[in-house]
N, C-alpha and C positions, 0 to 999 in steps of 0.2 A: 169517872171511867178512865180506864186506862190510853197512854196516847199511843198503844200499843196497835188499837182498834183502828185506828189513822190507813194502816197497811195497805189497805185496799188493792192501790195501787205500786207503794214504793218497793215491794219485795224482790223484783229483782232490777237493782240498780249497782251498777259494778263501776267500779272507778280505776285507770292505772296510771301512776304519778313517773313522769320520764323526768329522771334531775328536778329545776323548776320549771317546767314547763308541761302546761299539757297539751298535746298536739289533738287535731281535729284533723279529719279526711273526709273530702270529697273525692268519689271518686271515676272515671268518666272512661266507658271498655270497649277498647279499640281493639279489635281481633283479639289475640291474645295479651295482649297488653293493657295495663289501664294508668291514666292520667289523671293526676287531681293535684288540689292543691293542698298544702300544709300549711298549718299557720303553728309558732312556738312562742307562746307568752314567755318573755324575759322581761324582769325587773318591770312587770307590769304593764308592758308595750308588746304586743303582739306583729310577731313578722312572718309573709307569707313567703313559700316556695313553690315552684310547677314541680310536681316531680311523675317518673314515669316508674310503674313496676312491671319489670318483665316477667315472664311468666313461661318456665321452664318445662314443658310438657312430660320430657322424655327423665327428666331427674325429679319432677314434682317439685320443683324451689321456684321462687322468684327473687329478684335482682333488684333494688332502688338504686336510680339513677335521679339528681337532679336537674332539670332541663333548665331552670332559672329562679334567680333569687327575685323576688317581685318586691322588695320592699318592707314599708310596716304595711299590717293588714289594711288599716284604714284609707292609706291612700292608693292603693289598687285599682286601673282604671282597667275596662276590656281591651284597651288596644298596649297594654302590655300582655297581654295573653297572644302567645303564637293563631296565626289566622284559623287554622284547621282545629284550635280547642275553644273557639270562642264560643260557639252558640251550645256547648252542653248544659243543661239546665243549671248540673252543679256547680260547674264553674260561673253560672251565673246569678248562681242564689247566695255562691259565697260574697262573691263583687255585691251584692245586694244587701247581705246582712252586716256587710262591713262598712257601710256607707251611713255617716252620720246622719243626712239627711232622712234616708232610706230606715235608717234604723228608728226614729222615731216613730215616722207613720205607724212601722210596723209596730210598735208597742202600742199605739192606738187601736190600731185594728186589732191586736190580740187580746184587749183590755174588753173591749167590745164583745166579740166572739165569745170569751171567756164568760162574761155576762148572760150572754144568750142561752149558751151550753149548761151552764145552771140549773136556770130554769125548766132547762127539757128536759134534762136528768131527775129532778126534784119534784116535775109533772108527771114522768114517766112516759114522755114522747119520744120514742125509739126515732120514728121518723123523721120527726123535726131535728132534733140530734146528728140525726145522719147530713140533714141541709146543711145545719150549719157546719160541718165537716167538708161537705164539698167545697162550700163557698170560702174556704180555706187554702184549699190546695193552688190558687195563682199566687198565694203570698208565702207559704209556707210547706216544707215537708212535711212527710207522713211522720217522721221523725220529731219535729219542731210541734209537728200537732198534739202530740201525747207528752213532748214533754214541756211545751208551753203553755197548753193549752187544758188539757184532760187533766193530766197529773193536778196542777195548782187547783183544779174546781173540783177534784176528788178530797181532797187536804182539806179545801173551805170546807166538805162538807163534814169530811170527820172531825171538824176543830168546832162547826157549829153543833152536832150531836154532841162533842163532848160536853158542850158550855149548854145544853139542855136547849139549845136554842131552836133545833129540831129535833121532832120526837125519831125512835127510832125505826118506825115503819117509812119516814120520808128516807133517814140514810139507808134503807131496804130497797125501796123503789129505787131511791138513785143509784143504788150500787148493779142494780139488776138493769137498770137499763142502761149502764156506762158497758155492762158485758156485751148487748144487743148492739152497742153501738161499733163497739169490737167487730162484733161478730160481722155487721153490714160490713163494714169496711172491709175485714178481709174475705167476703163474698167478692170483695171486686178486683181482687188482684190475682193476676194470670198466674199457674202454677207450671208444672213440669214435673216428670218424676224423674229424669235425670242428672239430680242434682245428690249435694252432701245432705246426710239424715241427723238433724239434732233431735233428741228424746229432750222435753220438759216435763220434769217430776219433782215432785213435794212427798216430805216421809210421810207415813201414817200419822193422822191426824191432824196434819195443818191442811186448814179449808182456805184459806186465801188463793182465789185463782186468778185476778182479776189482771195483776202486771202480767203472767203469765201470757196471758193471751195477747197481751200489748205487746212481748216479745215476738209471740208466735206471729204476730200479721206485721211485725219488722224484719223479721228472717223473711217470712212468707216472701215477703216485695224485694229483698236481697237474693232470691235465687235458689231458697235452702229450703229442701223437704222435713217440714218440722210436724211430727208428734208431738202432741201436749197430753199431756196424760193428767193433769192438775185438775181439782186439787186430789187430799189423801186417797188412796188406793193402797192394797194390803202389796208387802214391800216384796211377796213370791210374784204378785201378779206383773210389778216393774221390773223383776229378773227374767218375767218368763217372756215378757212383750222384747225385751234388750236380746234375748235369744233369738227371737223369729225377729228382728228386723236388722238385727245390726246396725244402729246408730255408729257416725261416725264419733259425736260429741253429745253428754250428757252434759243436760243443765238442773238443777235443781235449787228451787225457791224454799226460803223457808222464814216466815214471816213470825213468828212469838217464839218465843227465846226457849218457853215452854219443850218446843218440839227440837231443840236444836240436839237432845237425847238420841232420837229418833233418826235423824240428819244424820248422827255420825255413824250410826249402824244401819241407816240404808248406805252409804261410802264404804264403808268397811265390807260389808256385802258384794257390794260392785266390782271393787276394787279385788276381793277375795275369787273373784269368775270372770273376770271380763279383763283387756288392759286398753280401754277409752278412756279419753281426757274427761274430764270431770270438772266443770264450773260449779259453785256454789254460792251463790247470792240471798241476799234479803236482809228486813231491819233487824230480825234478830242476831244477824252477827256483828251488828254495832253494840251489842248487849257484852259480847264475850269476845275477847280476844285471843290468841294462839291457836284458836281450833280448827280442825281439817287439816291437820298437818301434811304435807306434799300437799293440797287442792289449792287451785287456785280460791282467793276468796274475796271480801268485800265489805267497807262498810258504805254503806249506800246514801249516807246524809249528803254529798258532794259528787253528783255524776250527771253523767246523761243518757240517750239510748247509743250515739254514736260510741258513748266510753263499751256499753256493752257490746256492740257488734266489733270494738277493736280485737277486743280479747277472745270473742269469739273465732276470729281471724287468726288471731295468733295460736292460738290451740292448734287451729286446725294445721297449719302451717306445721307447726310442731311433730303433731300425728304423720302427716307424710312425708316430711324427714325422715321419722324413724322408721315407716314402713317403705321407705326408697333405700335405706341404709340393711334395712333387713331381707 
């Protein structure tokens, strides 16, 4: 079988390479302002910054200011954090994951969990599933959960389907209730509709919805009114929904390379009616390269969910630039 079928979850996974380094944000929102830390791998050694972004109301821009340089990541204690940033969770889960000591437990405990989570996916226990998601959340993000924790035990399982080692009603069950387990989870995050709208869509044909929804309960707990519209739906019915809602940011997954036909004439489409930013993710574009020319794009073997909520950010950032300039 193809390792094609792996996707499950990796579809949308977006990466963006600054020089050599890739930076990572936490971020922690003070009225209009937010504070977090940066860290920029050089020559292999990771160093952190406090930095502040301001947040321009009346121009729609924001402003990076560095408040202080903290070091290599690893030796970052709390009491170099200014007194009024110390106790936000991020700033203390970065000081956490950057702690060698700290950093092992955690790979115990993730080894563990992982193990757990296995089995309740491959029993098809929604609920148990969901326990051990909770009893995650004192060690790790909503973030770190899907991409430490789910992602790696969706892989095992399509790597043990490929190797016949599970039949494929078990990667059926499992894949069906890693959706259920989604879906609990973003049952419990508070919503709002006064926020930015991203539409999630896949062209006609690709049935892979599973990251999708991983996205959608990561925007969800970010702030962001997110439609998912995943997976294939006929590509009048994504123009005519892009009509009645006005999404700020399109995102679109597309997971077999098969569909990636598809991909480019639902874009050319959008792009022929509409003028919103347009992401385009999944493992099929590690298949083919130069295509979607202007879209932003991805190959998804090396990222994480924070790589896609950067970019997410930057779009948007982008979009009201241009609608402040216009």
């Amino acid at each position: 079988m193809s390792k094609l079928h792996l996707a499950h979850y990796h579809s949308w996974s977006l990466v963006e390479k600054v020089s050599t380094s890739y930076i990572y944000e936490y971020y922690h929102l003070i009225s209009n302002n937010m504070v977090y830390i940066r860290s920029k791998r050089v020559k292999g050694i990771e160093y952190a910054y406090l930095v502040k972004s301001e947040w321009n109301a009346h121009g729609k821009t924001s402003r990076q200011q560095t408040i202080k340089y903290l070091g290599r990541a690893s030796d970052v204690e709390l009491e170099d954090i200014p007194t009024q940033y110390r106790q936000d969770p991020k700033i203390l889960s970065f000081i956490s994951e950057h702690s060698p000591r700290d950093l092992n437990k955690k790979k115990i405990l993730v080894k563990d969990f992982s193990e757990k989570l296995y089995l309740s996916l491959a029993s098809g226990d929604v609920g148990n599933a969901t326990g051990i998601y909770e009893g995650t959340k004192n060690v790790l993000s909503l973030e770190e959960f899907y991409d430490k924790i789910l992602k790696p035990v969706m892989y095992d399982i399509g790597m043990k389907w490929e190797k016949s080692e599970i039949d494929v009603a078990t990667e059926h069950v499992s894949t069906n209730t890693a959706y259920g387990l989604v879906a609990a989870i973003n049952e419990r995050i508070s919503k709002s509709d006064n926020r930015e709208k991203i539409l999630l869509c896949c062209p006609e044909g690709e049935l892979h919805g599973l990251s999708a929804s991983v996205i959608e309960s990561v925007l969800e707990s970010r702030g962001y009114r997110v439609f998912n519209a995943t997976p294939s739906i006929p590509t009048d019915s994504i123009i005519a929904f892009i009509r009645n809602t006005e999404p700020d940011l399109i995102m679109i997954s597309i997971t077999l390379p098969d569909n990636i036909k598809a991909g480019e004439r639902l874009v050319k489409r959008i792009r022929s009616e509409f003028s919103i930013p347009i992401l385009v993710g999944g493992l099929a574009i590690s298949f083919r390269k130069g295509i979607f020319h202007g879209i932003v794009t991805s190959n998804p073997q090396e990222n994480s969910i924070e790589d896609v909520l950067r970019l997410v950010r930057s779009s948007l950032r982008k979009e009201r630039t241009i609608a402040s300039i216009s």
